[in-house]
LOBA-999811 format. One record per atom (N, C-alpha, C, O, CB): x, y, z; residue in one letter. Coordinates in steps of 0.001 Angstrom, whole numbers, padded with zeros to 6 digits, always signed. Glycine has a CB too. Example, Ala and Ser with C-alpha at 12.3 -4.5 7.8 and 13.67 -1.06 7.14 Angstrom:
2
+013190-005690+007800a;+012300-004500+007800a;+013200-003300+007800a;+014236-003319+008465a;+011308-004473+009046a;+012850-002250+007080s;+013670-001060+007140s;+012900+000030+007870s;+013409+001138+008039s;+014084-000598+005725s;
REM end
This chain:
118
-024356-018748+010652x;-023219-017837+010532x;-023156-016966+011781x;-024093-016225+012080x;-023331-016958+009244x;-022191-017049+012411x;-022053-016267+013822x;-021457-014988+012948x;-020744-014977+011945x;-020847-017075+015264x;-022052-013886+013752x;-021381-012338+013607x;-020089-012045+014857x;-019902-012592+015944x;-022852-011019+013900x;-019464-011123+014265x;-018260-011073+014798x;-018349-009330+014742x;-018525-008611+013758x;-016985-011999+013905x;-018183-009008+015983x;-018125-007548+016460x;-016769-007067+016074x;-015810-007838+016117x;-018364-007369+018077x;-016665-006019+015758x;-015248-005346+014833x;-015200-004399+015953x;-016163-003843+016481x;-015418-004526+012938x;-013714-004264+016305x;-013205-003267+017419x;-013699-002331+016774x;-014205-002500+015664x;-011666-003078+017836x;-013598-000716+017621x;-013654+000437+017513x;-012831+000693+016456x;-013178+000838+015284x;-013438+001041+018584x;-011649+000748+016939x;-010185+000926+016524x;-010162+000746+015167x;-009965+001682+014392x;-009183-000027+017178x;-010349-000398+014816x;-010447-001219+013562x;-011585-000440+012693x;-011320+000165+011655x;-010873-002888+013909x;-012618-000519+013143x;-013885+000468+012068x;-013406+001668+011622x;-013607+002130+010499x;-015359+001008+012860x;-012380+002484+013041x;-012078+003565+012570x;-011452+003672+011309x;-011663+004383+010327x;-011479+004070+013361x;-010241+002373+011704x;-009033+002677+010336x;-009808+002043+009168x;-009274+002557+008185x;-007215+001751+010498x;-010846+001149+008693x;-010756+001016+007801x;-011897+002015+007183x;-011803+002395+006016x;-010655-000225+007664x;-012712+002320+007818x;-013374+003941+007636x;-012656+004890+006909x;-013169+005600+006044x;-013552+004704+008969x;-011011+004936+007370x;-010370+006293+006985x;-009834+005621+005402x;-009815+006187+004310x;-008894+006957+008297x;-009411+004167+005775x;-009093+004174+004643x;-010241+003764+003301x;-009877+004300+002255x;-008017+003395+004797x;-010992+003277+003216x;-012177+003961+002722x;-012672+005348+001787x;-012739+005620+000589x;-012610+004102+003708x;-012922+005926+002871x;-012997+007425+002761x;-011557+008203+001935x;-011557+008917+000933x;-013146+007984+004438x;-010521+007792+002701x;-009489+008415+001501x;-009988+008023+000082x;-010420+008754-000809x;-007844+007777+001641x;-009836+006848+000106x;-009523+006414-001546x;-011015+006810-002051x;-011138+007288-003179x;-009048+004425-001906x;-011722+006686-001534x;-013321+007401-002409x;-013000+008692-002496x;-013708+009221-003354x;-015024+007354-001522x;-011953+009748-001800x;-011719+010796-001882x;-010815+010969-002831x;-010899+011961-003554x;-011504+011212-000888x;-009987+010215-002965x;-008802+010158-003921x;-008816+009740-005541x;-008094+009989-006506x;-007942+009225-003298x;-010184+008873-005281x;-010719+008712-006686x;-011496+009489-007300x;-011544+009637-008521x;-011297+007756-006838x;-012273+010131-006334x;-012808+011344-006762x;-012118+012479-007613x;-012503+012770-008745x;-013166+011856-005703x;-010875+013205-006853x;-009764+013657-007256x;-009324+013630-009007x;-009243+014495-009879x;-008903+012899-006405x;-009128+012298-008958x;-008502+011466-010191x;-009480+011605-011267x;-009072+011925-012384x;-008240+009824-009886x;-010844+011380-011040x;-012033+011852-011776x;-012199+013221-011906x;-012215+013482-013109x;-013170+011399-011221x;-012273+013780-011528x;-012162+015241-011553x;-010974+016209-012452x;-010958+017259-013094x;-011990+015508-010134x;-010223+015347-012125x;-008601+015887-013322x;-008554+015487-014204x;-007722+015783-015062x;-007151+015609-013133x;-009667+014453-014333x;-009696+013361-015917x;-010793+014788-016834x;-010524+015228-017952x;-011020+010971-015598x;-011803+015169-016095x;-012510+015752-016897x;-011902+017141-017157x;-011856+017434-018352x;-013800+015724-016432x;-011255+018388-015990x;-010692+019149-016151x;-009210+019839-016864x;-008935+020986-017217x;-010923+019114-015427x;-008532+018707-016876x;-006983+018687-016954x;-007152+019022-018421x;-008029+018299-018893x;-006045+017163-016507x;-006526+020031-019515x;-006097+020322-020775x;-005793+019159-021806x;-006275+019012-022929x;-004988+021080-020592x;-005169+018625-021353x;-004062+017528-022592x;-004314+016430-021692x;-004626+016229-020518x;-001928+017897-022915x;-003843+015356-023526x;-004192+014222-022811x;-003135+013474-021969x;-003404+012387-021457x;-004717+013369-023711x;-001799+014131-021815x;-001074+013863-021185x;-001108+014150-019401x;-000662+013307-018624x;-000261+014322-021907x;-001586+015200-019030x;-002142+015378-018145x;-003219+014531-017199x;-003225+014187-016017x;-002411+016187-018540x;-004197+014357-018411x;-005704+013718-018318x;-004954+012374-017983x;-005340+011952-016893x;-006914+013747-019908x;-004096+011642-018513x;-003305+010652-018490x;-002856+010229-016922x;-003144+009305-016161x;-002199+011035-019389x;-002193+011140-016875x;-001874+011270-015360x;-002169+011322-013673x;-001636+010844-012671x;-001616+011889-015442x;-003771+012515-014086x;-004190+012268-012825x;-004884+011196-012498x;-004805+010845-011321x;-004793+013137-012446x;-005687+010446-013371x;-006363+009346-013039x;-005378+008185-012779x;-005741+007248-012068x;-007335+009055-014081x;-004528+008205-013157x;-003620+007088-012904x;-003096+006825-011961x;-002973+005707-011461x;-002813+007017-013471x;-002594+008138-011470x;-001850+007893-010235x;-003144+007688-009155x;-003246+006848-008260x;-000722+009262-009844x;-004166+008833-009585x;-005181+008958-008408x;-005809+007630-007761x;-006018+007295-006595x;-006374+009793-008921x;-006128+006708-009627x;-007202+005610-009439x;-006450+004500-008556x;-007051+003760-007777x;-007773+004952-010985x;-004463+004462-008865x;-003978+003472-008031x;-003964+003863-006481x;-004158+003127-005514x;-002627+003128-008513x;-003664+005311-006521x;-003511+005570-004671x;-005287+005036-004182x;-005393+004201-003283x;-003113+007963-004105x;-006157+005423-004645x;-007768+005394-004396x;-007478+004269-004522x;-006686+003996-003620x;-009004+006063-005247x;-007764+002982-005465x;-008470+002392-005580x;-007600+001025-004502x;-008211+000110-003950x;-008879+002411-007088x;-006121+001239-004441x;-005156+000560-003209x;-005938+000955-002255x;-006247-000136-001776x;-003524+001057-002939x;-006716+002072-001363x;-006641+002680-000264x;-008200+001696-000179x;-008627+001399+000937x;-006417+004560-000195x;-008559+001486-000776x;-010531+001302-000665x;-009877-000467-000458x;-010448-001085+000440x;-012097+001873-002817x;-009071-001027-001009x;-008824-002389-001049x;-007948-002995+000265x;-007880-004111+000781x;-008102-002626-002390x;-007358-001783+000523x;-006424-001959+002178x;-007764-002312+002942x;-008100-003338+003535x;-005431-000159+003034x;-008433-001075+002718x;-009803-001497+004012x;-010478-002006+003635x;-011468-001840+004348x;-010691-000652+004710x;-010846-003078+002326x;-011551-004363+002376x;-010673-005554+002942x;-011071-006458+003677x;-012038-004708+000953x;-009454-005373+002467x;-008712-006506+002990x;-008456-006194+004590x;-008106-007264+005087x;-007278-006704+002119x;-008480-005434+005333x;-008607-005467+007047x;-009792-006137+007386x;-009754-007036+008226x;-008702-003966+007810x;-011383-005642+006553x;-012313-005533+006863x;-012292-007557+006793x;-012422-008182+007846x;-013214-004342+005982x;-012153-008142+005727x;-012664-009212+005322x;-011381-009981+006118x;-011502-011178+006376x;-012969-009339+003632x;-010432-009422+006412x;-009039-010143+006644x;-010171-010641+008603x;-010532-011733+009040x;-006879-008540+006596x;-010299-009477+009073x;-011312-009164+010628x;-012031-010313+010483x;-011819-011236+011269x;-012513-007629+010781x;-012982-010441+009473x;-014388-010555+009465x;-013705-012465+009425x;-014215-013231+010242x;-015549-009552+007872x;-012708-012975+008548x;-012762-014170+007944x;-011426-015303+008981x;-011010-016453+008842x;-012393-013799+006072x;-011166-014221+009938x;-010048-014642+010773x;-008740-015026+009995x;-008220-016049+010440x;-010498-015817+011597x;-008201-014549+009123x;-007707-014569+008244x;-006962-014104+007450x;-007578-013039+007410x;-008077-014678+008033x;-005990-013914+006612x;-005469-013346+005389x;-006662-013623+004222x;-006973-014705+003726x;-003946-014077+005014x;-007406-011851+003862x;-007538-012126+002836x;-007210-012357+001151x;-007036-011421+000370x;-007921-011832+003093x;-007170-013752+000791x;-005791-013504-000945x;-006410-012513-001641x;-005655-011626-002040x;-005575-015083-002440x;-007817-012383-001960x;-008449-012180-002848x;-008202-010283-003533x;-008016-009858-004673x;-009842-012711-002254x;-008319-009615-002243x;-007851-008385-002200x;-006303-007939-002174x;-005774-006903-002577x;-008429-007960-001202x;-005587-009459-001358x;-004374-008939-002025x;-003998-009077-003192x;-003206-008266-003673x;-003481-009247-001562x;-004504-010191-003955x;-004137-010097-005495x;-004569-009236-006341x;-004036-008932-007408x;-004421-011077-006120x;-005818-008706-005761x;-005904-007504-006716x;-005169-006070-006245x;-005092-005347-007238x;-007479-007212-006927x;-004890-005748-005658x;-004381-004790-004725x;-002768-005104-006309x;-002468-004473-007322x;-004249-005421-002345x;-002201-006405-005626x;-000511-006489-006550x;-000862-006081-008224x;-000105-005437-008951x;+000339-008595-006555x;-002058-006573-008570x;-002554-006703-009708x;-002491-005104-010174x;-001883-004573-011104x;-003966-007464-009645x;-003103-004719-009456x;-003457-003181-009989x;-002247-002344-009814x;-002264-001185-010229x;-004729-002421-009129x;-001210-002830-009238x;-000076-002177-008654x;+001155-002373-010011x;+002204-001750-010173x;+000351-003015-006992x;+000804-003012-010497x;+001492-004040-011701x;+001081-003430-012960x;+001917-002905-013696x;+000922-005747-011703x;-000423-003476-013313x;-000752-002979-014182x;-000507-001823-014337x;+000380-001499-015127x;-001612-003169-014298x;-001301-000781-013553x;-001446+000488-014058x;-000643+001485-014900x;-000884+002152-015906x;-001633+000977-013212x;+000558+001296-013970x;+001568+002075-014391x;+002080+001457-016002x;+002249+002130-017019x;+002749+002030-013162x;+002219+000258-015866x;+002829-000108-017024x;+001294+000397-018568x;+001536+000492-019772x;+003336-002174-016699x;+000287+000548-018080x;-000680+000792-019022x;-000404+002121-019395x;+000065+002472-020478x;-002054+000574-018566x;-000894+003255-017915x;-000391+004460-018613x;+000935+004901-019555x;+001107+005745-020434x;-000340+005169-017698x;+001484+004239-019134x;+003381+004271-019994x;+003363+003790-021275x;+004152+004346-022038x;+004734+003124-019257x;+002304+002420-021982x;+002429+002278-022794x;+001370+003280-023791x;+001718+003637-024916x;+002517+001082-022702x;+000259+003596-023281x;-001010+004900-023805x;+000040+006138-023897x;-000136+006840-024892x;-002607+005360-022340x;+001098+006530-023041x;+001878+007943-022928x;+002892+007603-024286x;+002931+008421-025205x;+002870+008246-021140x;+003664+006402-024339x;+004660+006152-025320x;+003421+005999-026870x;+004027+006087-027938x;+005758+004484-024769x;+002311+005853-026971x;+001274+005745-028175x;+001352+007077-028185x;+001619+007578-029278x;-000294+005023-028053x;+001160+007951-027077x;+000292+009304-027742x;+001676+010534-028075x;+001516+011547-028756x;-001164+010113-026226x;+003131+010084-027341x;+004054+010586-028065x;+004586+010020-029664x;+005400+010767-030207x;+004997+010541-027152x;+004293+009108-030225x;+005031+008147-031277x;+003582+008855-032211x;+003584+008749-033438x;+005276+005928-030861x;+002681+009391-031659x;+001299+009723-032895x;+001626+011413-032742x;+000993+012273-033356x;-000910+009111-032256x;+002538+011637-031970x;+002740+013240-031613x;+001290+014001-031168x;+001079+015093-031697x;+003381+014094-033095x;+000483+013576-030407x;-000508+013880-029880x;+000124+015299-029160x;+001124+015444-028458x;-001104+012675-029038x;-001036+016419-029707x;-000667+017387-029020x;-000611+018210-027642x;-001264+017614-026786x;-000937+017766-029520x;-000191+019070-027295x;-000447+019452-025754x;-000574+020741-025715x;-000816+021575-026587x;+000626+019081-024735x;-000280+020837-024017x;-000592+022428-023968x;+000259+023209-024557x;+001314+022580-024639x;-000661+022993-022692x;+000371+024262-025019x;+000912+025061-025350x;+002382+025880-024652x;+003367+026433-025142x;-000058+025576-025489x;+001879+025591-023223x;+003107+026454-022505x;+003660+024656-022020x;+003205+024324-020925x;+002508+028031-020794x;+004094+024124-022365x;+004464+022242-021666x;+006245+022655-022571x;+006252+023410-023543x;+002885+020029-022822x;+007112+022236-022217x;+008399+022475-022241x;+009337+021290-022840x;+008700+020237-022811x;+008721+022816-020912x;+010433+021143-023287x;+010833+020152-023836x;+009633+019329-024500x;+009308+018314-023884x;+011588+019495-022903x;+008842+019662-025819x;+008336+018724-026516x;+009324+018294-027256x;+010171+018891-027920x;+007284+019043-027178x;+009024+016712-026980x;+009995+015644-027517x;+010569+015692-029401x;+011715+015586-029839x;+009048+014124-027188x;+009058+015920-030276x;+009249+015925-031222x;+009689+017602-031984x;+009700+017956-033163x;+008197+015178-031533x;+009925+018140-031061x;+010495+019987-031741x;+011859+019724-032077x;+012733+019457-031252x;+010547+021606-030389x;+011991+019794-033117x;+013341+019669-033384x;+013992+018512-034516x;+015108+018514-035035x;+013852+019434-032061x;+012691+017392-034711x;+012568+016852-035537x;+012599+017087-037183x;+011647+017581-037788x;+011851+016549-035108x;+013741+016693-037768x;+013741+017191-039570x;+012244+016487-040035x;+011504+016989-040881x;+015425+016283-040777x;+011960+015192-039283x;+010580+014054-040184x;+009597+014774-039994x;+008490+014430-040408x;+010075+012349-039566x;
REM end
């Protein structure tokens, strides 16, 4: 197996992108444990884990795309995959925890079910 020297340039960016998304998932973890409601709790990880966990997969797919002379599929399918899923998961957990009237914070505005005779 011959090694293949990775530009400067290149280490840098996939370094940063890297580092974001371990930063960004961090984030997302952090609002999962802090955040009040589970609507909230809902939220930051979701958005966080797709921006993070896209950002860590950009710079495997440069890294392996570099390394394999190549397009790598493998990271892009998960990259579309997760791009596909997520959202549609949180939306269907958000439409469960309104239809069970799961409660929230207290000061949160337009609750859906106020106003309900059932």
């Amino acid at each position: 197996m011959t090694t293949t020297e990775i530009p400067f340039l290149l280490e840098l960016v996939i370094a940063f992108f890297l580092l974001i998304g371990a930063l960004v998932a961090l984030l997302g973890s952090i609002g999962l444990a802090r955040l009040p409601d589970f609507y909230t709790r809902l939220h930051a990880p979701t958005k966080a884990s797709t921006l993070g966990v896209g950002c860590t997969l950009l710079g495997s797919l440069l890294y392996f795309s570099f390394i394999n002379e190549g397009i790598s599929v493998q990271e892009g399918l998960i990259t579309l995959f997760l791009f596909v899923t997520a959202p549609v998961s949180a939306h269907m957990m958000a439409k469960a925890a309104l239809h069970r009237r799961v409660r929230c914070v207290r000061r949160t505005r337009n609750v859906p079910w106020e106003g309900d005779e059932s």
